[in-house]
C-alpha positions, 0 to 999 in steps of 0.5 A, spaced: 803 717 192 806 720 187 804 716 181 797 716 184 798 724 184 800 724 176 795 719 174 789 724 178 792 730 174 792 726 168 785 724 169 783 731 170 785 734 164 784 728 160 777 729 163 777 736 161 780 734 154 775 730 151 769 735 154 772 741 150 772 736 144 765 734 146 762 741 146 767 744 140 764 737 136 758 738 138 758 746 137 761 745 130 755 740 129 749 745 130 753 751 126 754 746 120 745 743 122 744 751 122 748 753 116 743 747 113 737 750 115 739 756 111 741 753 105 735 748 106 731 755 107 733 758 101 732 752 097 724 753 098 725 759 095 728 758 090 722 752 088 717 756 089 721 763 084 720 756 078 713 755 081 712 762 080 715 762 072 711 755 070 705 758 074 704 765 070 710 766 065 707 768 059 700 769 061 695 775 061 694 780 067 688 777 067 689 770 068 696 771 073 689 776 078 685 769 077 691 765 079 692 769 086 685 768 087 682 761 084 688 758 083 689 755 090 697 757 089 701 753 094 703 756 101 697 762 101 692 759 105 696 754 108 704 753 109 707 748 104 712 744 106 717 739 103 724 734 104 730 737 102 734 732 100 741 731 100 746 729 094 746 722 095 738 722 095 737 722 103 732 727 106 736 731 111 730 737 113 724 740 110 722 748 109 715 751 110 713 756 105 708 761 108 707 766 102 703 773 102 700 774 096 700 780 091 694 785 094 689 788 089 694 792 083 699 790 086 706 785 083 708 784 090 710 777 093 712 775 100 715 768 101 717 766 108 722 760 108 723 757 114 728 751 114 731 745 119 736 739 119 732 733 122 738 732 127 736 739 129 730 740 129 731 747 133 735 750 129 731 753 124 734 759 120 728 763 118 729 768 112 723 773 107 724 774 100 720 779 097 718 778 089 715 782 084 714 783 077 717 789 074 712 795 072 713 799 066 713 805 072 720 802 074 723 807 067 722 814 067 721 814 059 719 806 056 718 808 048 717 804 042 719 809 037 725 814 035 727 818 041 731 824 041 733 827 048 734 835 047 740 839 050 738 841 057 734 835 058 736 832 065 733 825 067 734 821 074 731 814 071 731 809 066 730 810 059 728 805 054 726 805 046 724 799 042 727 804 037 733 809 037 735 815 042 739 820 041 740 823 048 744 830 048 742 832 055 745 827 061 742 822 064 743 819 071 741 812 070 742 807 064 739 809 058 738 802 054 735 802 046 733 794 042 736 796 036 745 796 034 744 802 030 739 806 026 739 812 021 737 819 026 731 822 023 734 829 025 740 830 021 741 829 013 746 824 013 744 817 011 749 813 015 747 810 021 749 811 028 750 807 035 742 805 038 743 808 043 748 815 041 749 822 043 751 828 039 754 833 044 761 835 043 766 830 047 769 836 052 772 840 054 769 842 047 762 845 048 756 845 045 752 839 040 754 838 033 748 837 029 751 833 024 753 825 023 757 822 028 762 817 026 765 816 033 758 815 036 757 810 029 759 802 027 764 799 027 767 805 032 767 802 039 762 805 044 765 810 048 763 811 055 762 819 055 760 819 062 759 827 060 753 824 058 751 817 060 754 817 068 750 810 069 752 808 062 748 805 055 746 799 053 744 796 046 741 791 043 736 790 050 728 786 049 723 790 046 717 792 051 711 789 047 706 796 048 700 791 043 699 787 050 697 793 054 690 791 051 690 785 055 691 790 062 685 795 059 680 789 060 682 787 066 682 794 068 675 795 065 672 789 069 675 790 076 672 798 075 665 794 073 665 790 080 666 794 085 675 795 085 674 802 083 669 807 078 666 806 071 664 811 067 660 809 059 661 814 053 656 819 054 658 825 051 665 826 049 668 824 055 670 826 063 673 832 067 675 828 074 678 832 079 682 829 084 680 831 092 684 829 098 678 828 102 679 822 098 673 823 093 673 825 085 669 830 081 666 827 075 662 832 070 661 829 063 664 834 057 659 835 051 664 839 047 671 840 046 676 845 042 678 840 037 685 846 036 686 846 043 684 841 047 680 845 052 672 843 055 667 848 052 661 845 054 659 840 059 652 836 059 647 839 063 639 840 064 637 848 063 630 849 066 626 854 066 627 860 071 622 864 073 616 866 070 615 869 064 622 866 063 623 859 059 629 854 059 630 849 053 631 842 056 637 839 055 642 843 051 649 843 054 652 848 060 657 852 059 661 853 064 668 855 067 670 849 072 666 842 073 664 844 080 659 839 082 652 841 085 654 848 082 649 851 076 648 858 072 644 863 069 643 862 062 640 865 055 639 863 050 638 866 043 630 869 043 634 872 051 630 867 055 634 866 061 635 860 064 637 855 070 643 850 067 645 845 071 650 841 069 652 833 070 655 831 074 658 827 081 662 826 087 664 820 088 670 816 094 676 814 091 677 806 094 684 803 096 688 801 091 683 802 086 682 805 077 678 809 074 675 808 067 672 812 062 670 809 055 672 815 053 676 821 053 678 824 060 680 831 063 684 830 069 687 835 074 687 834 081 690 832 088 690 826 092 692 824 099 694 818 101 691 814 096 693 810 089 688 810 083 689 809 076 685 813 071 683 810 065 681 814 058 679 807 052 675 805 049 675 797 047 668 796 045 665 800 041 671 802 036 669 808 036 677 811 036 681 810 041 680 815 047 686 821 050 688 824 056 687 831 056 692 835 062 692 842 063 692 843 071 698 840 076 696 833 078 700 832 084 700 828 091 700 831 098 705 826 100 712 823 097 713 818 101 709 812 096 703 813 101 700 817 093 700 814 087 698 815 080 697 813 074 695 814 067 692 812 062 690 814 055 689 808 049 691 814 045 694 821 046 696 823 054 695 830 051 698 837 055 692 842 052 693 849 049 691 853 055 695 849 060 698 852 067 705 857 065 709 853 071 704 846 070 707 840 075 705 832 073 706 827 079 703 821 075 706 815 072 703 816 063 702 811 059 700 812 052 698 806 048 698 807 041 699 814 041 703 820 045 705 824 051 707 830 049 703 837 047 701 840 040 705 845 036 700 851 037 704 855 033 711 860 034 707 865 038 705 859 044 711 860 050 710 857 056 715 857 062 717 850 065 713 843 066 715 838 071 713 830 071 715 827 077 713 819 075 715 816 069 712 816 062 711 810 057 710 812 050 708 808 043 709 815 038 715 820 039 714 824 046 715 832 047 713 838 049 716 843 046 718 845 038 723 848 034 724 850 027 732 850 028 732 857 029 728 858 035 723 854 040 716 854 043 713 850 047 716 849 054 721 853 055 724 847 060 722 840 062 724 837 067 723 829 068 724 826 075 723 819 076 719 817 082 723 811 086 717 809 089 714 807 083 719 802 083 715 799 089 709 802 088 706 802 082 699 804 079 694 799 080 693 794 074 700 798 071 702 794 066 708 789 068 712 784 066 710 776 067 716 774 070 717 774 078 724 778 079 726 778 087 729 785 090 729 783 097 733 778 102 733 778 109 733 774 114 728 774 121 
């Protein structure tokens, strides 16, 4: 009985024993088939980030639009599924990749991975990934000539220059430039400084010194002056290529021809758009404009007769004090004959994720609400000039949380005209082609108070919006630049991008 007694419990935990084992083993299986259900997972990933870099890297904004929509890319219209094998050849599991592609105007990618063993089919580790292609909106300044940041200039984005920049203000992110060194065209010496480089006294000494630099000059080790840089500078970076924005204009062109958006021809010498938020925009074709202040003096508009004896001459230009569409005034011409004038003009919707394009000049102003549109100023055809972007009232949002963007676009100048508001706001992506953004020298006696861009700015030539002789300054007194963050997941439709897909979101579901 005893030994029966020591055998019954031997058993019993013996039995008990090699369960545990059993279902630790197996346990232990399923973690590991579940942790290479992930990797399996994430190896779909990253094949279908090499599908994307052999598909459309180094094509034009049209062919990687024409991919997305001819192109048959794998896993949009059906899951795309293939073996993962192990390092000995043997396939172990599959993933299936069902991809979201970019809607209109935008750079955005979706791929859900999902992925499992063969031995555990049921443990399948489901994981999203969001890529994109990074957009000239993700800066606040992306320039292609010699930069100069002025005392009191505070920028909460990115800043690029494909050639130097001397900062003197304080940027809260990096600030980046494609050249080692260059000589600074705003002082006399001719020894050249860092690419990047500041001239602001290293504190607690105050002020800037205007003079060359030698701690900020080769061969000297770039110090970090996070006074000035507080994300740091980076120098030699790639250049950004301004000459492939033409591509974009075609493509933008085309889609505002066939119906993602509004064409306008180059009757005149270009538009006045105001933006609506019940979703619509003005247009009023402009006849003539001051060439010294950039302002509208005419538009192009029907006179006809009033009442008798009274007689109008058709065709010529109406003046007027805004483009108000449906709107009409009294004229008189020189012989006293008075008039009804009524000018050219239009409402029109403003659709999703839509552009405006004009082949000639634009004056815009406005506001929109929840809408995302690009404004376009170009002319690619004729070759009559490139076209400008003229500014002088606030162009603003009536939502900051990305359910509003705007982008604009000049082939040449993104212009601030003379009789611009004293206080003007401008919630907008810029980008000027082969020109500027800035405003003219209009003299020592021009004075105006502040001017805000909340967005981001892209400039071939130098930007700026005020003017100094050394003495004293005019112009905007201050100028605040403040980056949008939604642009940098939101950006302007058919805003030009980079070709590379880059990915800035993982999660697992």
């Amino acid at each position: 009985m005893y030994a029966l007694m020591i055998m019954f419990a031997v058993s019993v935990i013996l039995t008990s024993l090699i369960g545990f084992i059993v279902s630790q083993t197996k346990y232990g299986f399923q973690v590991a088939a579940k942790e290479s259900s992930l990797q399996i997972s994430e190896s779909g990933m990253n094949f279908y980030r090499w599908y994307l870099a052999h598909m459309v890297e180094g094509k034009t904004a049209k062919q990687i639009q024409d991919f997305w929509l001819t192109g048959n890319p794998l896993g949009v219209a059906t899951p795309y599924e293939a073996e993962y094998f192990d390092p000995g050849g043997t396939a172990i599991g599959k993933y299936s990749l069902v991809v979201t592609p970019p809607p209109a105007g935008s750079t955005m990618v979706i791929v859900n991975a999902t992925g499992w063993t063969y031995r555990y089919p049921n443990s399948k580790r489901h994981i999203r990934v969001r890529f994109r292609r990074p957009s000239w909106s993700e800066n606040m300044v992306v320039a292609n000539d010699v930069m100069r940041f002025g005392e009191g200039t505070v920028i909460s984005g990115k800043v690029h220059s494909n050639q130097g920049i001397r900062f003197d203000g304080v940027a809260h992110n990096l600030v980046t430039s494609s050249v080692a060194s260059y000589n600074d065209p705003d002082h006399s010496d001719s020894n050249k400084e860092f690419g990047v480089h500041t001239h602001v006294n290293v504190p607690p000494t105050a002020g800037v010194n205007n003079t060359y630099r030698s701690l900020e000059a080769p061969p000297a080790v770039v110090p970090s002056r996070p006074d000035v840089f507080q994300a740091g500078r980076s120098f030699p970076v790639p250049t950004v290529d301004f000459t492939g924005v033409l591509a974009d204009l075609n493509v933008m062109k085309t889609e505002a021809q066939t119906g993602a958006g509004k064409y306008f021809d180059a009757t005149g010498v270009g538009r006045n758009i105001i933006l609506k938020t019940d979703g619509t925009f003005d247009s009023c074709t402009v006849s003539s404009f001051d060439a010294i202040t950039n302002g509208i003096t005419n538009y192009k508009g029907t006179i006809t007769a009033a009442v008798s004896p009274y007689n109008g001459t058709n065709g010529n230009a109406c003046t007027m004090p805004v483009c108000t569409v449906g709107a009409f005034v009294w004229v008189s011409n020189a012989n006293h004959n008075k008039g009804k004038c009524t000018i050219d003009a239009s409402n029109n919707p403003i659709p999703a994720e839509s552009v405006i394009f004009v082949e000639n000049n634009v004056w815009l102003e406005g506001k929109v609400d929840n809408k995302h549109v690009t404004i376009v100023a170009a002319d690619i055809t004729s070759g009559s000039g490139a076209k400008n972007v003229f500014i002088g009232k606030d162009i603003t949002y009536a939502n900051t949380d990305g359910k509003d963007i705007i982008g604009v676009i000049a082939q040449n100048d993104v212009e601030i005209i003379q009789n611009s508001n004293n206080i003007l706001t401008i919630n907008a992506a810029l980008l000027a082609q082969n020109g500027r953004i800035g405003r003219d020298n209009y003299g020592t006696s021009d004075h105006k108070s502040t001017i805000t861009v909340s967005g981001a700015m892209a400039t071939n030539k130098r930007y700026g919006f005020s003017w100094t002789n050394g003495v004293s300054s005019w112009g905007y007194t201050t100028r605040n630049l403040y980056y949008d963050n939604n642009l940098l997941y939101f950006p302007p439709p058919y805003f030009p991008t980079g070709t590379q897909y880059l990915m800035d979101l993982w999660e697992e579901l």
